[in-house]
N, C-alpha and C positions, 0 to 999 in steps of 0.2 A: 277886830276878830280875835279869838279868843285862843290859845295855843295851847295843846292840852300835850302834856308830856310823857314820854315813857316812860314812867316812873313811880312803881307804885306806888312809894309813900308819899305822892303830890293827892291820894286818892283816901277819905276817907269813910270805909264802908259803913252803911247806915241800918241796912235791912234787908233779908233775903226776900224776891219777888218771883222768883218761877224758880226753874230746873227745865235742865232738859239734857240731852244725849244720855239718856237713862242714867240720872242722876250724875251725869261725871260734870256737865256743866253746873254754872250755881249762876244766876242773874243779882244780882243786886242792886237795892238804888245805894247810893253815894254823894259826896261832893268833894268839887275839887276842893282843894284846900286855899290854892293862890287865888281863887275869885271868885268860892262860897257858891259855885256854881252847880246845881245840882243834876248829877247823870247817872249812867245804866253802865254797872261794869259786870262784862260778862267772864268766868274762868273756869277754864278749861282742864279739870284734873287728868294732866296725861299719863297718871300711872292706873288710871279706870276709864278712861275712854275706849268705848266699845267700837270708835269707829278707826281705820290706816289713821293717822298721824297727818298724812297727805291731804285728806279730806278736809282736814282742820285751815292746814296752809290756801289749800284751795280757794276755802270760802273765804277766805279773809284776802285774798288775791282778786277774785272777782268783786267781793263788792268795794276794794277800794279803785278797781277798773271802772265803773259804774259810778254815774252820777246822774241821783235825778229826785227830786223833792217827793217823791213817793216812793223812794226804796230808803230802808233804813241803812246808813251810814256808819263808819267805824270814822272815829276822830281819832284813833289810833290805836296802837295793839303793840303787844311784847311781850317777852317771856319774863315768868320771876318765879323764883326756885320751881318745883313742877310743874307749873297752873303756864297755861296762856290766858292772858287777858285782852280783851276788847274794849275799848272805852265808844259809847254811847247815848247817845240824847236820852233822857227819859221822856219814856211814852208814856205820860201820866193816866189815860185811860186803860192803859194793858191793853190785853188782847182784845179783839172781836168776838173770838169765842168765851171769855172770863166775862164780858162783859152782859153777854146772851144768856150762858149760865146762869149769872149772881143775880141779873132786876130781868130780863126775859126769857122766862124760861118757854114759853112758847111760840116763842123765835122775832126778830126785831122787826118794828114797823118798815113798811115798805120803804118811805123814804130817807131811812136810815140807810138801809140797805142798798137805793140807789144812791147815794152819797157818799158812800163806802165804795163802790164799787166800780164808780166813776173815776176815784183816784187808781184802784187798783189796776184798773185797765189802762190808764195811761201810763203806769209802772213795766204793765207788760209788754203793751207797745213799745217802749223803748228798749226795753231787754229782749225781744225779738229782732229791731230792726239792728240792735244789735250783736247778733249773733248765740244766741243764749236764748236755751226752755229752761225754765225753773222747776218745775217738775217736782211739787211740792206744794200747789195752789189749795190753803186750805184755811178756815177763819181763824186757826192760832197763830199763825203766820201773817195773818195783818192786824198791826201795830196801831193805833188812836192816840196823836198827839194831842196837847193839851188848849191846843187853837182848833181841835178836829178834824187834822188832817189825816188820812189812814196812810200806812207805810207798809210796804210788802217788806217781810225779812224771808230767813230760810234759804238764802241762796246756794247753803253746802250741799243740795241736791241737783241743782243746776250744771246743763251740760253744755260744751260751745258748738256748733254746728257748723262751723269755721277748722278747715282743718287743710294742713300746708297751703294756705290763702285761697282754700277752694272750698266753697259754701254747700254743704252735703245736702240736699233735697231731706234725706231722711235719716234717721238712726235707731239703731239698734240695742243699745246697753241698755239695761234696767239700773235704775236708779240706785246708790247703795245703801244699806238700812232703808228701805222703804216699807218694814215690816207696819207701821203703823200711819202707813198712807196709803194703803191698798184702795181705800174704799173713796176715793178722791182720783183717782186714776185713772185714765181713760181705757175704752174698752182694746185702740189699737197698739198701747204701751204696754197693760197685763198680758194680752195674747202673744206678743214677742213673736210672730212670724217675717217672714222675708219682704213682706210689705213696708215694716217699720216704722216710726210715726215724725212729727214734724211739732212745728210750734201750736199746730190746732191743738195740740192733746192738755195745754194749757187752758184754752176757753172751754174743754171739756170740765175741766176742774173747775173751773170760776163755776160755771152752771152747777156743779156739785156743789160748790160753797155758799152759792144764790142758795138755793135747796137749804141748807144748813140753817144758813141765816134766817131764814125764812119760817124754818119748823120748828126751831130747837132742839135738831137730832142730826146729826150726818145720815146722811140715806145710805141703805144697806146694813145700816148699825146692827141690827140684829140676824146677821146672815152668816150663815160661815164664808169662807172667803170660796168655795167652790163654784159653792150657790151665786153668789154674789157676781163670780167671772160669767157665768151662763148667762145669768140677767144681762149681763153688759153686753156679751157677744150678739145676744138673738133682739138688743136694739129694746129692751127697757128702759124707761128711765126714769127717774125720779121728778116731780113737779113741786110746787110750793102748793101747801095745802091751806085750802080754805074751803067755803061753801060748797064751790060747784065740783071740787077736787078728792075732797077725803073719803066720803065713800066707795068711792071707786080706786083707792090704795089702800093696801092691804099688809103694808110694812107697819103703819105703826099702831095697827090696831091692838095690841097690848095695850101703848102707851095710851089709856083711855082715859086718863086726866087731863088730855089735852084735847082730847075729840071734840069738848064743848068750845073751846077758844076757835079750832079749829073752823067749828062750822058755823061760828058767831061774825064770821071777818070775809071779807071779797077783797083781793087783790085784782090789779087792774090788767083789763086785757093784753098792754104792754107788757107788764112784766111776765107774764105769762109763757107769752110769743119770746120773749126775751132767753127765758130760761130751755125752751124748745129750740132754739136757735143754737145756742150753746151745748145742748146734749144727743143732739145729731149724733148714731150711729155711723155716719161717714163722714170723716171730718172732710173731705173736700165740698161737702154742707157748711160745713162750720163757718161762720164770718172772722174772720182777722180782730187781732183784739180794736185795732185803728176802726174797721169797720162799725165796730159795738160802742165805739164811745160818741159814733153816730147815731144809735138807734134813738127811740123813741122814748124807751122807757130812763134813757141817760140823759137826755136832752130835757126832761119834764123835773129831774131829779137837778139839774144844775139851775132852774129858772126859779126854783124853789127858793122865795126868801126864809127859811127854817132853817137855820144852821144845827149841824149836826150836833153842836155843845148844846142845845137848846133840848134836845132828843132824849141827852143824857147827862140830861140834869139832875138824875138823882142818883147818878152815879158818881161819887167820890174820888177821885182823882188820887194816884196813888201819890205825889208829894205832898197833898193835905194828910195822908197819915203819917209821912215821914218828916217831925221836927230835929232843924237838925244843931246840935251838939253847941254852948255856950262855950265851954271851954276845950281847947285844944289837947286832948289826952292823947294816948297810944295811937296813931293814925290809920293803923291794920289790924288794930281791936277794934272799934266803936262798934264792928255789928254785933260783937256779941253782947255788949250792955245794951242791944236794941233789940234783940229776938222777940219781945212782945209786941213789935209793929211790924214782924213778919205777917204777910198778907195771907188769908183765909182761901183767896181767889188770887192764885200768883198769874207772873206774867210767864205766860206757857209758849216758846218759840223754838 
């Protein structure tokens, strides 16, 4: 097993691959130095981070509480001059949504989608059963390793439900920075009343992200966020568009370069029912994510001899663009003699 150290110069950066906490984060791939190993180091400039400080500890606190072959993992984390750093696997395929953008842009074949989503659900099931909504269920947040397995990240939005050893039926708090998760959100988390909401409001968002994966759009993408709350109160909801579905939605009819894709393609009555299941205006409708990874349309998607590398096979993998380094220079430079195999389509989480 492989021991990866705190230490930044055991880490030599190769190339910038996403961004994110509005630009304070910076992703990059890497390699270790002592075993040419190649990983994702994420860091954290805390003199521009828009988010408490706490937030930061948080997330790096729960996911190193959490273990399970579909949540993505910290091999370790530390602080060096400003930056916090994460040290992590590279997920050579990047994101779900990088990858939907870049070769589909009118949204992934079905059994991708059930293949993805298979993993994701038994990510969730475990971070329900134990104690934790993630509350941030959306396709950049799942990660495509380079065997095909998807990874749920994103956990600095997650809450515990576990409070002085006594398990809350329901809660309250809105998520923080959740300015550009709105539209992924369940209808009983945005309305914030006394009701409050539970672990459903996650299989609410997986159905958003079915939806996603499925169009090549987030649903509501063209809504203001008012509009968008109403829809969600009065029991809207969004479907995966194909033949028997697009004319009768009325969201992306701008997007009319895809109307043709749209209504050339049948999705299967499962996933259909699957996606309806999941966006139940009353989440005591809603099925437990354990219950979904029984359904039908997951059970069709695991019997499936296609492996999901097979899917996306003309997808490039992001360590085929990163060669890495003959000789041993500066070990905390290298990415900037590398900026030209900074990636087009980063890894966005």
């Amino acid at each position: 097993m492989i021991t990866y150290e705190a230490d930044a110069s055991q880490y030599a950066l190769l190339a910038i691959i996403g961004k994110g906490l509005r630009e304070a984060a910076t992703i990059s791939a890497a390699q270790h130095i002592p075993t040419g190993q190649k990983v994702a180091v994420r860091r954290i400039n805390l003199d521009s981070c828009p988010e408490d400080v706490t937030y930061v500890q948080k997330e790096i606190l729960v996911t190193k509480q959490l273990r399970h072959e579909n949540l993505l993992p910290y091999f370790c984390s530390f602080v060096y001059q400003n930056e916090v750093w994460a040290i992590m696997p590279l997920m050579t395929y990047g994101s779900a949504r990088d990858i939907m953008y870049s070769h589909f842009s009118d949204g992934l074949p079905e059994l991708a989608i059930g293949l993805i989503l298979k993993d994701i659900l038994a990510a969730l099931d475990y971070v329900h059963k134990r104690g934790y909504i993630h509350r941030s269920m959306k396709a950049s947040h799942i990660l495509i390793s380079s065997s095909g397995r998807a990874l749920l990240s994103g956990m600095r939005y997650s809450c515990n439900v576990i409070n002085n050893g006594k398990w809350q039926s329901v809660i309250h708090s809105f998520p923080p920075d959740s300015v550009t998760n709105l539209n992924w959100l369940s209808p009983e988390l945005l309305e914030q009343n006394l009701m409050g909401y539970n672990a459903k409001s996650d299989v609410y968002s997986l159905g958003i992200t079915a939806c996603e994966l499925a169009n090549g759009i987030v649903p509501f993408a063209e809504m203001p966020p008012t509009q968008m709350l109403l829809e969600k109160l009065q029991g809207y909801h969004p479907r995966p568009l194909d033949a028997r579905t697009y004319y009768d939605n009325d969201e992306t009819q701008s997007q009319s370069h895809l109307g043709d894709a749209y209504r050339m393609r049948q999705f299967s009555d499962s996933f259909h029912i699957f996606t309806e299941l999941c966006l139940q205006r009353d989440p005591n409708r809603r099925p437990t994510a354990a219950q979904l990874l029984r359904h039908l349309f997951i059970k069709q998607s695991k019997k499936s001899n296609i492996a999901l590398q097979d899917i996306l096979a003309m997808v490039t993998p992001i360590s085929d663009h990163v060669t890495l380094p003959k000789e041993d220079g500066d070990k905390l430079s290298l990415e900037n003699k590398f900026q030209d195999l900074t990636l087009s389509d980063p890894w966005n989480f």
